[in-house]
OpenMM code with the backbone's topology and positions (N, CA, C; nanometers):
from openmm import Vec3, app, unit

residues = "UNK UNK UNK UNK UNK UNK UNK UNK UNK UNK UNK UNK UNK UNK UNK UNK UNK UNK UNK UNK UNK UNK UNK UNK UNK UNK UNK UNK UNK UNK UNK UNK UNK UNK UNK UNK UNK UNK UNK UNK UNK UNK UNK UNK UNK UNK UNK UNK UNK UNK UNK UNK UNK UNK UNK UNK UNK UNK UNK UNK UNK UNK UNK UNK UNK UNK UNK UNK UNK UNK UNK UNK UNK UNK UNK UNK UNK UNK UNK UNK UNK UNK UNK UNK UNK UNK UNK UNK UNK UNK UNK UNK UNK UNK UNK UNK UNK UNK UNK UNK UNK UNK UNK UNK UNK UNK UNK UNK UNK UNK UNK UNK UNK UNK UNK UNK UNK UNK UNK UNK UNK UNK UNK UNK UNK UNK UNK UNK UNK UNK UNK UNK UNK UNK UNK UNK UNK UNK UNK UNK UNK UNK UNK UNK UNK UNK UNK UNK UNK UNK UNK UNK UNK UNK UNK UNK UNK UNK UNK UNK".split()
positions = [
    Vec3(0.1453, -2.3757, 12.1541),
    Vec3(0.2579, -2.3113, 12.0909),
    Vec3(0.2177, -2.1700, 12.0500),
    Vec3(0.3012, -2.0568, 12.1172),
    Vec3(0.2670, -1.9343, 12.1136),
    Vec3(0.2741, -1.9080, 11.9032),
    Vec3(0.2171, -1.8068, 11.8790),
    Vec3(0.2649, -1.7461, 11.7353),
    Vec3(0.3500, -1.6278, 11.7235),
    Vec3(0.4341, -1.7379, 11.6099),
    Vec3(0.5093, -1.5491, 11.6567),
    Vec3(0.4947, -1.4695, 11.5636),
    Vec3(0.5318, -1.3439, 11.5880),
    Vec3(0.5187, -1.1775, 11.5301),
    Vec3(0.5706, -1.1973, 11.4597),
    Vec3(0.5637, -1.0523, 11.3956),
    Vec3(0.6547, -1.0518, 11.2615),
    Vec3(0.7611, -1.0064, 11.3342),
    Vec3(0.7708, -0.9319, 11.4189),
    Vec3(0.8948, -0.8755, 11.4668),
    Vec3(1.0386, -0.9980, 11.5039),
    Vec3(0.9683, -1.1092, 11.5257),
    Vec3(1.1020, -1.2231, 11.5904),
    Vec3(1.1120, -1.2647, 11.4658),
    Vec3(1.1036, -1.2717, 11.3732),
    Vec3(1.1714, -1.3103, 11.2245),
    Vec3(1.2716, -1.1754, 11.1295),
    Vec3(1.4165, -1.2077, 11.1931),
    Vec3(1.5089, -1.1687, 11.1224),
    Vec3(1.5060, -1.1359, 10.9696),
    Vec3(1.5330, -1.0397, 10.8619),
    Vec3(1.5713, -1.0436, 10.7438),
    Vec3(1.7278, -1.1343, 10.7316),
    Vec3(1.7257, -1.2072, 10.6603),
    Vec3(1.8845, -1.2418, 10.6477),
    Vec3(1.9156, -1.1690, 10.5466),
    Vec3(2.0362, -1.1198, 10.6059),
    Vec3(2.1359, -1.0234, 10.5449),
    Vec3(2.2409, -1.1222, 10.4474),
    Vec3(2.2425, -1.1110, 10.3136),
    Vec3(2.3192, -1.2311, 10.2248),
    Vec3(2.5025, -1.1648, 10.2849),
    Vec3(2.6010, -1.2370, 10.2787),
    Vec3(2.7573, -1.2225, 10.3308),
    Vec3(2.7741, -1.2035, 10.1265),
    Vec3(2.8106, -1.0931, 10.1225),
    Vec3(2.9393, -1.0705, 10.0148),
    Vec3(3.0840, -1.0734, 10.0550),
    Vec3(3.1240, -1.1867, 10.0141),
    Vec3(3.3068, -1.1829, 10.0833),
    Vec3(3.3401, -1.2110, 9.9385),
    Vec3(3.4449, -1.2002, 9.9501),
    Vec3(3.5848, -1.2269, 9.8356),
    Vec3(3.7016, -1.3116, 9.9050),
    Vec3(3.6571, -1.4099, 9.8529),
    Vec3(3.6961, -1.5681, 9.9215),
    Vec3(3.8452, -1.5876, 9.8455),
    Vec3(3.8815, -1.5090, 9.7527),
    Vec3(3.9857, -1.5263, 9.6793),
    Vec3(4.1093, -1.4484, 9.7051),
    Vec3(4.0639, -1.3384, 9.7930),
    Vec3(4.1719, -1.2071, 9.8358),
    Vec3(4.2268, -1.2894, 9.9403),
    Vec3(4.2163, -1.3573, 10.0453),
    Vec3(4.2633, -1.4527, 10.1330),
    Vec3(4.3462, -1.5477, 10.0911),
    Vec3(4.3412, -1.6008, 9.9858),
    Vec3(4.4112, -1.6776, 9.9239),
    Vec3(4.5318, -1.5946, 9.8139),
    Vec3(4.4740, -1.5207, 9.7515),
    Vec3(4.5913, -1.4261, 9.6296),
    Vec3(4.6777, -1.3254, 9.7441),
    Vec3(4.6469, -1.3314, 9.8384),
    Vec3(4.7119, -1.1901, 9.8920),
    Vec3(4.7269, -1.2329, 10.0482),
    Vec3(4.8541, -1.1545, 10.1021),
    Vec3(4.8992, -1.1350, 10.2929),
    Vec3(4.8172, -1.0341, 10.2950),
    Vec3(4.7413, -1.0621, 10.3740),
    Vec3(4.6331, -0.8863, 10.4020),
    Vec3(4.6953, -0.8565, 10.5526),
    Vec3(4.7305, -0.6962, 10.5427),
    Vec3(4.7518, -0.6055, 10.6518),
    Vec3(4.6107, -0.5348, 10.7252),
    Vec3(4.6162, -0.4553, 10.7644),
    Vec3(4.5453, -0.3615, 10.8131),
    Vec3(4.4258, -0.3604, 10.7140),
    Vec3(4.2782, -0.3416, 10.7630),
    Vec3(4.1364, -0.3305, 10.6978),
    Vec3(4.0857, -0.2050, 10.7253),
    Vec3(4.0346, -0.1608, 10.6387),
    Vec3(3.9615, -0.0216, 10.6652),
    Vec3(3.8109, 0.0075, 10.6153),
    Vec3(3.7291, 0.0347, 10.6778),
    Vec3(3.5397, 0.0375, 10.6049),
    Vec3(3.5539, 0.2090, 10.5386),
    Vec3(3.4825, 0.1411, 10.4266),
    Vec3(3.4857, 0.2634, 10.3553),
    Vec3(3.3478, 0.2660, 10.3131),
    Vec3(3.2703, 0.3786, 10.3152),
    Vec3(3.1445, 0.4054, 10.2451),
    Vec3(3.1728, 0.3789, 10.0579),
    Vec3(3.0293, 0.3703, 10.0091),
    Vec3(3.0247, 0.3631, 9.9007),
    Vec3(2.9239, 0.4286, 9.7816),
    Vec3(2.9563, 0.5141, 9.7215),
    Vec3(2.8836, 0.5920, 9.6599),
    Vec3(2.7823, 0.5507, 9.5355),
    Vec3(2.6674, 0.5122, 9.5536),
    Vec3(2.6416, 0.3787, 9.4848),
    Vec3(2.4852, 0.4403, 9.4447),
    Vec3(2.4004, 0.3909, 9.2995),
    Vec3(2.2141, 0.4565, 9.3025),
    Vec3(2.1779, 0.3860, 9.3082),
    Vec3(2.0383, 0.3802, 9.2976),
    Vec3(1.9355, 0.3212, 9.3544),
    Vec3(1.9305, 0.1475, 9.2902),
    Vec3(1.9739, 0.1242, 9.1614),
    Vec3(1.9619, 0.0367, 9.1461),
    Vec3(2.0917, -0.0890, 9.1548),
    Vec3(2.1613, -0.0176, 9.1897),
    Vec3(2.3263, -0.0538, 9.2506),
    Vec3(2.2978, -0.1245, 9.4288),
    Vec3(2.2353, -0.0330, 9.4899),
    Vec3(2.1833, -0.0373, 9.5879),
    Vec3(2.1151, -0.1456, 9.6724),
    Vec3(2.0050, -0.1663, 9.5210),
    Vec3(1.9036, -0.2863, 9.5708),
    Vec3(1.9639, -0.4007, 9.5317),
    Vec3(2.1006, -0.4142, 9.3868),
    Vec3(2.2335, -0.5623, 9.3799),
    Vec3(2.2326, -0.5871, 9.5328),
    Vec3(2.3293, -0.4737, 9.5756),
    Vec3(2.3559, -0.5164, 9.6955),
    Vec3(2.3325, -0.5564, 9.8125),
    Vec3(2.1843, -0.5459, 9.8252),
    Vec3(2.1118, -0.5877, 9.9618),
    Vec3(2.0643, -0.6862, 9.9218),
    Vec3(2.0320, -0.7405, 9.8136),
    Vec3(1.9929, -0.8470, 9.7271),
    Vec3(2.1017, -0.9508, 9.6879),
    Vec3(2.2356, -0.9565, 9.7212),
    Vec3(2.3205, -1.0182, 9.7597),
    Vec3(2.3996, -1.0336, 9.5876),
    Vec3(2.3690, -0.9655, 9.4851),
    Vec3(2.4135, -0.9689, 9.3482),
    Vec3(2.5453, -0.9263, 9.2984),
    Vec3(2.6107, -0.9127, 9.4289),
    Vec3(2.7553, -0.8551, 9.4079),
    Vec3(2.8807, -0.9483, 9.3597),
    Vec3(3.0060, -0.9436, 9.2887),
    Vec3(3.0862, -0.9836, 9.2694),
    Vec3(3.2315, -0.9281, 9.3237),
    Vec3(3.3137, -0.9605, 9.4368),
    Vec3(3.3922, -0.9032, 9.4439),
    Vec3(3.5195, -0.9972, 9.3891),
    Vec3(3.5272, -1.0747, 9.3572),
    Vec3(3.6244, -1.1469, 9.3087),
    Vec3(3.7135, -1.0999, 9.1806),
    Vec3(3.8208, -1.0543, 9.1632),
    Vec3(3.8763, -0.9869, 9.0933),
    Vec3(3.9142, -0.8229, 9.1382),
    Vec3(3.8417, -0.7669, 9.1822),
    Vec3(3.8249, -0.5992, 9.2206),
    Vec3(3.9320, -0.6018, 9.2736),
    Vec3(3.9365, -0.4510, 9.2944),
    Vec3(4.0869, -0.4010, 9.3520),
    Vec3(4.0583, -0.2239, 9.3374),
    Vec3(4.1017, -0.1276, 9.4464),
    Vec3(4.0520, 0.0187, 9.4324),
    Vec3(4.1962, 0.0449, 9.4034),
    Vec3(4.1573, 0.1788, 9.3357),
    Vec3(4.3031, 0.2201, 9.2473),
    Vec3(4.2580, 0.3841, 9.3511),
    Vec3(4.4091, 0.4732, 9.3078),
    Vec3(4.3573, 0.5664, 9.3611),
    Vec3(4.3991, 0.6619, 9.2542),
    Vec3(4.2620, 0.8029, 9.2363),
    Vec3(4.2966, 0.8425, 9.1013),
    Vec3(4.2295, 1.0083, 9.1582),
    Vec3(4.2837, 1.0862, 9.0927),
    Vec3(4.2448, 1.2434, 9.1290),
    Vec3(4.2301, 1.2408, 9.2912),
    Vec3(4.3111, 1.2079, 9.3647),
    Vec3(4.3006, 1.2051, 9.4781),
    Vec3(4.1908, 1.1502, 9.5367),
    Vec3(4.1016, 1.0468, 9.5008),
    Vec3(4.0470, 0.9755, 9.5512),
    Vec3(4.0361, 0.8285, 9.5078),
    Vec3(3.9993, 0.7332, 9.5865),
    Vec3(3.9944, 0.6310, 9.5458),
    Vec3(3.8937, 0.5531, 9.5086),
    Vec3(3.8666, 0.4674, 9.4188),
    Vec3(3.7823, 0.3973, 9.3041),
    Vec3(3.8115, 0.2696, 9.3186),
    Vec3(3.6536, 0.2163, 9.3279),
    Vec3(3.6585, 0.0596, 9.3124),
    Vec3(3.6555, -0.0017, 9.1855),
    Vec3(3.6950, -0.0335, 9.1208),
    Vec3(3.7312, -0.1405, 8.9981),
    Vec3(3.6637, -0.2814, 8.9838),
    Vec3(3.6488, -0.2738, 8.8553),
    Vec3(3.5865, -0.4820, 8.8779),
    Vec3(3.4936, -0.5070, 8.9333),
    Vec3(3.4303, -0.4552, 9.0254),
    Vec3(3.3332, -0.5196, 9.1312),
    Vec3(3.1983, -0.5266, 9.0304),
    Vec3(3.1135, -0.6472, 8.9869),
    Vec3(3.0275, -0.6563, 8.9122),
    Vec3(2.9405, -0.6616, 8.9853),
    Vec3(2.8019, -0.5912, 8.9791),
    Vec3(2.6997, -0.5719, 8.9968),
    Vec3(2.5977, -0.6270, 8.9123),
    Vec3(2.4922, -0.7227, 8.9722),
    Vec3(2.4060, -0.7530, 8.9023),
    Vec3(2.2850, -0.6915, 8.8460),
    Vec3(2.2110, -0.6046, 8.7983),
    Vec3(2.1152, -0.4924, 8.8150),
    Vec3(2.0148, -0.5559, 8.7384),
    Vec3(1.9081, -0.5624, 8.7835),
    Vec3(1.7791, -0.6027, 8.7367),
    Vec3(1.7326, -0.4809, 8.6004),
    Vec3(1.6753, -0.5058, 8.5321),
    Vec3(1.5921, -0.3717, 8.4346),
    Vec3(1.4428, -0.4022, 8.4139),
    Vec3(1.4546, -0.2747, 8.4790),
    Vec3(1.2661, -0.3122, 8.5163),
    Vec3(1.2007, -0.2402, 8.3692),
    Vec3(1.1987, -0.3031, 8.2504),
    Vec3(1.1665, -0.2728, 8.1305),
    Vec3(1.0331, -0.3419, 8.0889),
    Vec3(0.8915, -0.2731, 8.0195),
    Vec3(0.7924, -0.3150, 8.0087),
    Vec3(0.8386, -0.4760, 7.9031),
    Vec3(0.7254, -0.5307, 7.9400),
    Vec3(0.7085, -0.6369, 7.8316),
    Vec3(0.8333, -0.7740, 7.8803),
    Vec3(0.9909, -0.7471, 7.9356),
    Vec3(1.0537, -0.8054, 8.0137),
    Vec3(1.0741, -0.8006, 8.1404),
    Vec3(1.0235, -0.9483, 8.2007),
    Vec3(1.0633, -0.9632, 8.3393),
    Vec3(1.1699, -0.9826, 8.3928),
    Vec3(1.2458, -0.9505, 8.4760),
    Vec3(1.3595, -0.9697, 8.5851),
    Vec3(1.4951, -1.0129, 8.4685),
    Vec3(1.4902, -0.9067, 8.3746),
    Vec3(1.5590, -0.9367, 8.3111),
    Vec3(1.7252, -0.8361, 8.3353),
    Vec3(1.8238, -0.9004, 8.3819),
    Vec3(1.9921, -0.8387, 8.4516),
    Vec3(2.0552, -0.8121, 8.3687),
    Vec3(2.1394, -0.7361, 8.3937),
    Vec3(2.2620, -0.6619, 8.3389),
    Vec3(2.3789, -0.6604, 8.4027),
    Vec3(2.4839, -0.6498, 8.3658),
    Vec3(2.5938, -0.6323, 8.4717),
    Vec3(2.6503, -0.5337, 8.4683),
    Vec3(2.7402, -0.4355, 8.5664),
    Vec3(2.7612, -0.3177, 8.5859),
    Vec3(2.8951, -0.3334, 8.6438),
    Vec3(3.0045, -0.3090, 8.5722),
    Vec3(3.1415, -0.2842, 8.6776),
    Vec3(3.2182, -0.2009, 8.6227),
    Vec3(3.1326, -0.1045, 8.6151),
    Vec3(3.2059, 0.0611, 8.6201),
    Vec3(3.2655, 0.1024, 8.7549),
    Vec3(3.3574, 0.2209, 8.7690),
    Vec3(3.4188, 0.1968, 8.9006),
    Vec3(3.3113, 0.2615, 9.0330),
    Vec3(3.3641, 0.2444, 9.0777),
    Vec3(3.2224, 0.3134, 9.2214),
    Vec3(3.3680, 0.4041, 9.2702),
    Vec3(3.3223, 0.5144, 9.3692),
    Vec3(3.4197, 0.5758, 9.4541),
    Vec3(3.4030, 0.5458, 9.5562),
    Vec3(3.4647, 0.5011, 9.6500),
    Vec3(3.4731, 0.4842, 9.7868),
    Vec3(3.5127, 0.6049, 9.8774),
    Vec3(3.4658, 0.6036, 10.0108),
    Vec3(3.4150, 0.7444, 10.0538),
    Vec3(3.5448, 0.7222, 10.1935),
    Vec3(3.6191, 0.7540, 10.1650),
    Vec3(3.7445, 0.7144, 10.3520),
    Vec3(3.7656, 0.8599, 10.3734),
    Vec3(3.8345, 0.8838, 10.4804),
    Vec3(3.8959, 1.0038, 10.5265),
    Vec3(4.0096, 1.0513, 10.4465),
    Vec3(4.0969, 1.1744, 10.4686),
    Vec3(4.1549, 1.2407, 10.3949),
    Vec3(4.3339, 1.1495, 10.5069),
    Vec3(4.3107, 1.1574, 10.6171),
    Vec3(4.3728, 1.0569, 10.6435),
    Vec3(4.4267, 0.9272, 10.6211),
    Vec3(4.3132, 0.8784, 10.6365),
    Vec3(4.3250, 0.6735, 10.5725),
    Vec3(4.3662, 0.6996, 10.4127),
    Vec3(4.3298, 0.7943, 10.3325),
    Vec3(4.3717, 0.8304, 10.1869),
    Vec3(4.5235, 0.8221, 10.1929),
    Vec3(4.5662, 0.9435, 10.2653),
    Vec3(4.7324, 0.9626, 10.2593),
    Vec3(4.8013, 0.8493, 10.2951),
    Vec3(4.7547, 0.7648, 10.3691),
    Vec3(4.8002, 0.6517, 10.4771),
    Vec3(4.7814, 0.5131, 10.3274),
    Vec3(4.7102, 0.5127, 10.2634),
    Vec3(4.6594, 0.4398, 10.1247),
    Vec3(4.7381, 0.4690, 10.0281),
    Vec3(4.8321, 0.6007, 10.0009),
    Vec3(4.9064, 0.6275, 9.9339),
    Vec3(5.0299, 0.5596, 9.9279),
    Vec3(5.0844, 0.6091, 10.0586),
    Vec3(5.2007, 0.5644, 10.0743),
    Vec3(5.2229, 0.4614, 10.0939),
    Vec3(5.1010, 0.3428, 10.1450),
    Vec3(5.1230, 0.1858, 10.1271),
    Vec3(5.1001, 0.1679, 9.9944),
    Vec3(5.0671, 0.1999, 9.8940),
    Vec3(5.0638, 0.1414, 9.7623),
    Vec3(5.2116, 0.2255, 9.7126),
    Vec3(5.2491, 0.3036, 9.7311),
    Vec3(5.4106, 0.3213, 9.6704),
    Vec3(5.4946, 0.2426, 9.7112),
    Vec3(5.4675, 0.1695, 9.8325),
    Vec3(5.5297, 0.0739, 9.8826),
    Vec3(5.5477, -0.0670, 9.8706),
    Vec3(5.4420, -0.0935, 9.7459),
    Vec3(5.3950, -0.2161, 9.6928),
    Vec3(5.2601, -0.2976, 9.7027),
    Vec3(5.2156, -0.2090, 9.8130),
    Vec3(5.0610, -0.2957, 9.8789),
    Vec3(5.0008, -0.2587, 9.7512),
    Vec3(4.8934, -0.3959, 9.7706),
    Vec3(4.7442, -0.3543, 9.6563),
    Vec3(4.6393, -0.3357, 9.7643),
    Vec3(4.5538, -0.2279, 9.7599),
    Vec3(4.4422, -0.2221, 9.8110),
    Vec3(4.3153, -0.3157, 9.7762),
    Vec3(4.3087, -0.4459, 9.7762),
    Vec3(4.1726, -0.5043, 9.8013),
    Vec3(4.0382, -0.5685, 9.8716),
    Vec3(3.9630, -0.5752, 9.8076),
    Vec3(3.8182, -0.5608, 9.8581),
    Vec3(3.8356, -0.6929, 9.9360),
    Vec3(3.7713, -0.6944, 10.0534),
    Vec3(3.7560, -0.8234, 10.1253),
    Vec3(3.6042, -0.8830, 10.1898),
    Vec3(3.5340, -0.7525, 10.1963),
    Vec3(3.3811, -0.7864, 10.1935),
    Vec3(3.2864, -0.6362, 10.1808),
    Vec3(3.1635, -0.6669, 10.1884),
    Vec3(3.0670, -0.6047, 10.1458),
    Vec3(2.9178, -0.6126, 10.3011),
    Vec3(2.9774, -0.4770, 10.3165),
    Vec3(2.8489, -0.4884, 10.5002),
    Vec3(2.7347, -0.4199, 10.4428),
    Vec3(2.6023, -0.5521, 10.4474),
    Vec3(2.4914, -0.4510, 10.3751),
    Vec3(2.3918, -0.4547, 10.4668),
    Vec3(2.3986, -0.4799, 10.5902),
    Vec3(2.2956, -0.4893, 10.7133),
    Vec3(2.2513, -0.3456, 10.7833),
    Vec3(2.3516, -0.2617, 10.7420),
    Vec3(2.2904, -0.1027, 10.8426),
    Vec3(2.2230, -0.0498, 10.7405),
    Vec3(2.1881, 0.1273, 10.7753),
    Vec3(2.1313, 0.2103, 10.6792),
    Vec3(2.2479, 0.2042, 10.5479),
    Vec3(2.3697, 0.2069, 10.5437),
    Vec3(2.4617, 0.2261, 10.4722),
    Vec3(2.4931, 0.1084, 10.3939),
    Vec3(2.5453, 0.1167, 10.2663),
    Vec3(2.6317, 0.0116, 10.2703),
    Vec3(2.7651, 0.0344, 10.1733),
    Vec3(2.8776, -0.0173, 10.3033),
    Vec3(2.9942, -0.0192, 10.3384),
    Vec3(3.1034, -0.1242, 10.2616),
    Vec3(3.1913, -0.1109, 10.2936),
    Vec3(3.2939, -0.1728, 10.1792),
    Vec3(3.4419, -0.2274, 10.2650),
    Vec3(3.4699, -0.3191, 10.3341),
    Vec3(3.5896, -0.3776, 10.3787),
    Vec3(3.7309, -0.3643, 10.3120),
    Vec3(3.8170, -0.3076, 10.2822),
    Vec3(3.9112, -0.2989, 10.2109),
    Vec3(4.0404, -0.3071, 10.2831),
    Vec3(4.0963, -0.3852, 10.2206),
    Vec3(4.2526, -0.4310, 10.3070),
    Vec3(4.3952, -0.4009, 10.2444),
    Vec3(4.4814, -0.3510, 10.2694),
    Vec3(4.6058, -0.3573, 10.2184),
    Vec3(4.6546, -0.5103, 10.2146),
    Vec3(4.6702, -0.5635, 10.0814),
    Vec3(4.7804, -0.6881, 10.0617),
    Vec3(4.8741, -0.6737, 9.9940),
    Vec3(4.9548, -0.7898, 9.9925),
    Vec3(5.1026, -0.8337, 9.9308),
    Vec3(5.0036, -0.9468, 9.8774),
    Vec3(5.1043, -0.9671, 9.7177),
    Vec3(5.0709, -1.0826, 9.6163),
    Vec3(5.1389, -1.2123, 9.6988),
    Vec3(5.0732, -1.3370, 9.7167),
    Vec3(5.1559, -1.4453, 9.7058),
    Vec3(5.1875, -1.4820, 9.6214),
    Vec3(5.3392, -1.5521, 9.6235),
    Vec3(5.3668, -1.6151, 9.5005),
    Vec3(5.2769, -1.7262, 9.5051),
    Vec3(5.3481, -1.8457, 9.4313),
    Vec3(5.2437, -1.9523, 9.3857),
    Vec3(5.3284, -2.0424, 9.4834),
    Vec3(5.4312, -2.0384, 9.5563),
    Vec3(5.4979, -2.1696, 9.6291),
    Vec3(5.4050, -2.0908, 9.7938),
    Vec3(5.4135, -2.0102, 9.8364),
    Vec3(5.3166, -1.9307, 9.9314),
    Vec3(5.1596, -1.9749, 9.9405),
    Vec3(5.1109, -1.9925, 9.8384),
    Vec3(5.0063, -2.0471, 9.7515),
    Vec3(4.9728, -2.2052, 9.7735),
    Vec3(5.0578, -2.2641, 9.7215),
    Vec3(5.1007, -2.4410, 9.7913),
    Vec3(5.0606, -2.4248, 9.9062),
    Vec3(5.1745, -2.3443, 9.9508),
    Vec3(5.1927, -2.4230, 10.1236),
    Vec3(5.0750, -2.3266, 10.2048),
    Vec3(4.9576, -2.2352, 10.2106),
    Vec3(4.8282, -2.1988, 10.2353),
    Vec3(4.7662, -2.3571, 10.1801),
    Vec3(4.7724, -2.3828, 10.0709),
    Vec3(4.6620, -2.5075, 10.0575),
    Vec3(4.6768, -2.6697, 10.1423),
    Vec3(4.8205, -2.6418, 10.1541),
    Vec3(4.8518, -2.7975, 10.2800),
    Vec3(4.8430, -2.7895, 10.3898),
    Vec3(4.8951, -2.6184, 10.4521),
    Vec3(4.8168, -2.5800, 10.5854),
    Vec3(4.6059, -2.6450, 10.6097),
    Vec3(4.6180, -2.5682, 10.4666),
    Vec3(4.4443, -2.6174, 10.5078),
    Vec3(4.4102, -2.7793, 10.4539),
    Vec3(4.4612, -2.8421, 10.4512),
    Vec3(4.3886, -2.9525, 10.4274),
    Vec3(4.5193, -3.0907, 10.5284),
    Vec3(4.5589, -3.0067, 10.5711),
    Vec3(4.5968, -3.0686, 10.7283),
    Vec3(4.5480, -3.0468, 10.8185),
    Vec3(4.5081, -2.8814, 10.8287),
    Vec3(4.3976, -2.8691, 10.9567),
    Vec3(4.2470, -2.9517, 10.9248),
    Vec3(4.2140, -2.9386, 10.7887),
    Vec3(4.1123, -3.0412, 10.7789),
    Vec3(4.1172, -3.1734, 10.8090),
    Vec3(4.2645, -3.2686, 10.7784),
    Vec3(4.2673, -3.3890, 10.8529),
    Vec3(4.2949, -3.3927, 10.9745),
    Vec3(4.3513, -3.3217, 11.0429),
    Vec3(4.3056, -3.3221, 11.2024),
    Vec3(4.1652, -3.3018, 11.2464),
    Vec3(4.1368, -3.1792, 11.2115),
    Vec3(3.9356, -3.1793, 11.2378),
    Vec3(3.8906, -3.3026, 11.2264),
    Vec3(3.9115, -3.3878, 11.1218),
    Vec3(3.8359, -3.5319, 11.0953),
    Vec3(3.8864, -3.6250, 11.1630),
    Vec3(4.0129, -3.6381, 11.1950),
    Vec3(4.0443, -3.7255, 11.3379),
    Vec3(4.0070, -3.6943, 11.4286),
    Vec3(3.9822, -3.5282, 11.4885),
    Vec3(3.9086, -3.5009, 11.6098),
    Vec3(3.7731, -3.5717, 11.6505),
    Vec3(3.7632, -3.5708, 11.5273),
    Vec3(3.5956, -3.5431, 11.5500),
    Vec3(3.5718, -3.7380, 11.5052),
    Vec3(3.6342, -3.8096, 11.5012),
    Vec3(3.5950, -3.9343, 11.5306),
    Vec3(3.6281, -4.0032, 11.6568),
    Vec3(3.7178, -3.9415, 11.7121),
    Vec3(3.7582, -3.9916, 11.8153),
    Vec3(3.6821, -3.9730, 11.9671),
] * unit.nanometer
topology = app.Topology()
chain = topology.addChain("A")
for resn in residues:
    res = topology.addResidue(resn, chain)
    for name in ("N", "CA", "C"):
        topology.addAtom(name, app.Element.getBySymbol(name[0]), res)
């Protein structure tokens, strides 16, 4: 049995999604947006310490701002180890002057701009953001019987 290198062993990259925007919201159109973020914001995020559940970007002095998104941040302080903090001050998100105007006029229109995941695998890291509509709560129901009918079919499939 050959040995292998270091090179054939992958880093796994942790998935930040917001498992809840799928469910609270009809999502339209997605757009990647950079994120203006320091060093210790940085290492949350490749370190998989992110929270997007709740967030939502507002748009303010002509640019737009992420909200809510909690960050876990380590404080590398003598005498305490690995001792966290949380951080959900807004971040700015970095889009074109285009996708901005185009962000405008879907939120006068009723859309909410929210977060749907977090890409931390390149040099960058990037920010998924989607235009949605609120579901009501009967919209809400009937998403949860869709899925747990496709789940009882899967389980008849798969015995048969």
């Amino acid at each position: 049995m050959a040995k292998k290198s270091k090179q054939d062993k992958k880093p796994i990259i942790p998935q930040i999604v917001n498992k809840r925007a799928k469910f609270d919201y009809h999502l339209e159109e997605e757009i990647v947006a950079g994120m203006v973020l320091n060093g210790r914001e940085v290492r949350a995020a490749r370190d998989g310490h992110v929270q997007l559940k709740g967030a939502f970007a507002t748009i303010r002095g002509g640019e737009l701002w992420l909200n809510n998104a909690s960050f876990s941040i380590k404080l590398n302080e003598r005498g305490k180890a690995n001792q966290k903090t949380v951080d959900t001050e807004p971040k700015k998100l970095l889009v074109s002057r285009k996708q901005l105007n185009n962000l405008i006029e879907q939120k006068q229109q009723g859309f909410t701009i929210v977060p749907i995941k977090m890409l931390t695998g390149g040099k960058f890291i990037k920010l998924v953001i989607s235009l949605g509509k609120g579901k009501k709560k009967f919209d809400k129901r009937e998403t949860i019987k869709r899925r747990d009918i496709e789940r009882d079919a899967k389980r008849i499939l798969k015995f048969r």
